[in-house]
Structure formats: C-alpha cells, structure tokens
N, C-alpha and C positions, 0 to 999 in steps of 0.2 A: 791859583793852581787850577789849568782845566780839568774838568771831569774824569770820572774814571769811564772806560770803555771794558764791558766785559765782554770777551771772547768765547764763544761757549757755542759746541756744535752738538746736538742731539738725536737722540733716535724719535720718531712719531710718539712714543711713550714717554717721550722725555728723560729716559737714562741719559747720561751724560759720564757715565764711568761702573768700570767693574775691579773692587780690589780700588790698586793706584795706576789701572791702566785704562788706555781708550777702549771701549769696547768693539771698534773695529781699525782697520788698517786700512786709511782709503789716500794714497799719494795724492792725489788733486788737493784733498781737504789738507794736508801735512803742507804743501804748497802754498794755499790761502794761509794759514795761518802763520809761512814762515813769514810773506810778503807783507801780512797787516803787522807786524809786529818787527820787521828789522829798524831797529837803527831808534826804536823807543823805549820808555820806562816799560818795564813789564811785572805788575805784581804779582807773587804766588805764596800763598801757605810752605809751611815747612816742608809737611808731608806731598806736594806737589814737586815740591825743589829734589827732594828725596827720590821720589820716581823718576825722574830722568837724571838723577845722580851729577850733572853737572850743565853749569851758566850754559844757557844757549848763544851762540855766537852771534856779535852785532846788536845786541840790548843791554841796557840795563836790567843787573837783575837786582829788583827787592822780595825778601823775602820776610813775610810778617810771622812771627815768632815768639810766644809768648815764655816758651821753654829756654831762653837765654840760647840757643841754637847759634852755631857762626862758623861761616865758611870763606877763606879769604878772597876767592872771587864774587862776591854779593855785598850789596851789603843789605842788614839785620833791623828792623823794625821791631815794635814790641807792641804799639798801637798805631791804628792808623794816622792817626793827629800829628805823627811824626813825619809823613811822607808828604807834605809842602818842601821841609827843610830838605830831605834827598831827593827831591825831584829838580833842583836844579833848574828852574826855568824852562823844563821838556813842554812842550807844546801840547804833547800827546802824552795818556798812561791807558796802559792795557791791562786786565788785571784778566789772569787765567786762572782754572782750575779750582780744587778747594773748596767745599760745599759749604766750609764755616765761614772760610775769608767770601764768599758772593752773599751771602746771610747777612753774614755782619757789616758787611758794604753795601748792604741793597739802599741803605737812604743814600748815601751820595754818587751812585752808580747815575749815571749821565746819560750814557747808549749803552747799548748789547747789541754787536755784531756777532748775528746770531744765525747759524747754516742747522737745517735739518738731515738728517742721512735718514734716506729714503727707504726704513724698516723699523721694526719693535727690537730695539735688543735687548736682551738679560743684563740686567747689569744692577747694581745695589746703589748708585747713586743717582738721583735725578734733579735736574734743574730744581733750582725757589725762584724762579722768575716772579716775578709780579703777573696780577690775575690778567691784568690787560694784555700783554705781549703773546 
C-alpha cells in the first residue's frame, strides 16, 4: 500500500478549521484541492464526511468510523489496518480533514501537501503536524 498523503491548508496560526467548516472561502485553494485529489482514494473521519453531507465526485470515498456509521456511497472503515484491503491497488491515498483521523495517522502519514492562507484565522482546530514540517 502507498503512503498516506495528508492534504491540509492552514492559516499562519495553524487553524485548520472552525466548528466542521473551513475557516475561509478561497476558490483557488477549493481548485487545488479538487485537482490533487480527483480520481483517488480519499480518507476522511465521519464527522468530515458529515460536513459536506455527500461523496465528492470522482474519488473514492473512505470514511473511518468507529461509531458503526454507513452510507451507501462510501465505503466504512473501523481502523485503519483495514484500508490496504479497500484501497484496491490505488497508487495514491489522500487523507483529509479530521484532527483525530491526522493524529491517529501521524505514524504512517508519508507527505503532507500542505498550502498556507496567507492570515491568522479564529478557528478551534489546528494542524498536529510533526514539529519538523
């Protein structure tokens, strides 16, 4: 299985989310992140999958899940150790969102394609990058 690739854009402070939304609206960034991620495996927490309420189009979607959670367009993980068998042979896996599932994935996280927005924003979630990055 290749590595996971997280996808994660933040403010100079490091928020990365307010509530279950972005804390800004910037079409360019909404652009990169449709382009890195069509046509791949893309992981996300429940409550990620929850906020945009439905599969993005042109990826797979997994959703890691511990609450028995299931939606018939996804499919439903319970731990990570599971996603060799639904990854299919994918070349690439992107893993968004989700401040548990990038925590709980930090040891086998590979890269981070990682965009900064050029401001401090409010926000209640921020990056667990590793101290180097």
């Amino acid at each position: 299985m290749p590595p996971l690739t997280a996808v994660v854009a933040m403010a100079l402070n490091r928020v990365i989310g307010v509530g279950d939304k972005l804390p800004w609206h910037i079409p360019d960034e909404l652009k990169w992140f449709k382009n890195l991620t069509m046509g791949h495996l893309l992981l996300m927490g429940r409550k990620t999958f929850e906020s945009i309420g439905k599969p993005l189009p042109g990826r797979t979607i997994v959703v890691l899940s511990k609450s028995g959670f299931k939606h018939p367009d996804v499919i439903t993980i319970s731990d990570l150790a599971e996603l060799p068998k639904v990854a299919n042979n994918q070349k690439i896996l992107r893993l968004w969102g989700c401040i548990d599932l990038q925590t709980y994935s930090a040891m086998v996280v590979g890269y981070i394609c990682l965009t900064y927005q050029n401001n401090d924003s409010w926000g209640r979630h921020n990056a667990p990058l590793r101290k180097h990055v």
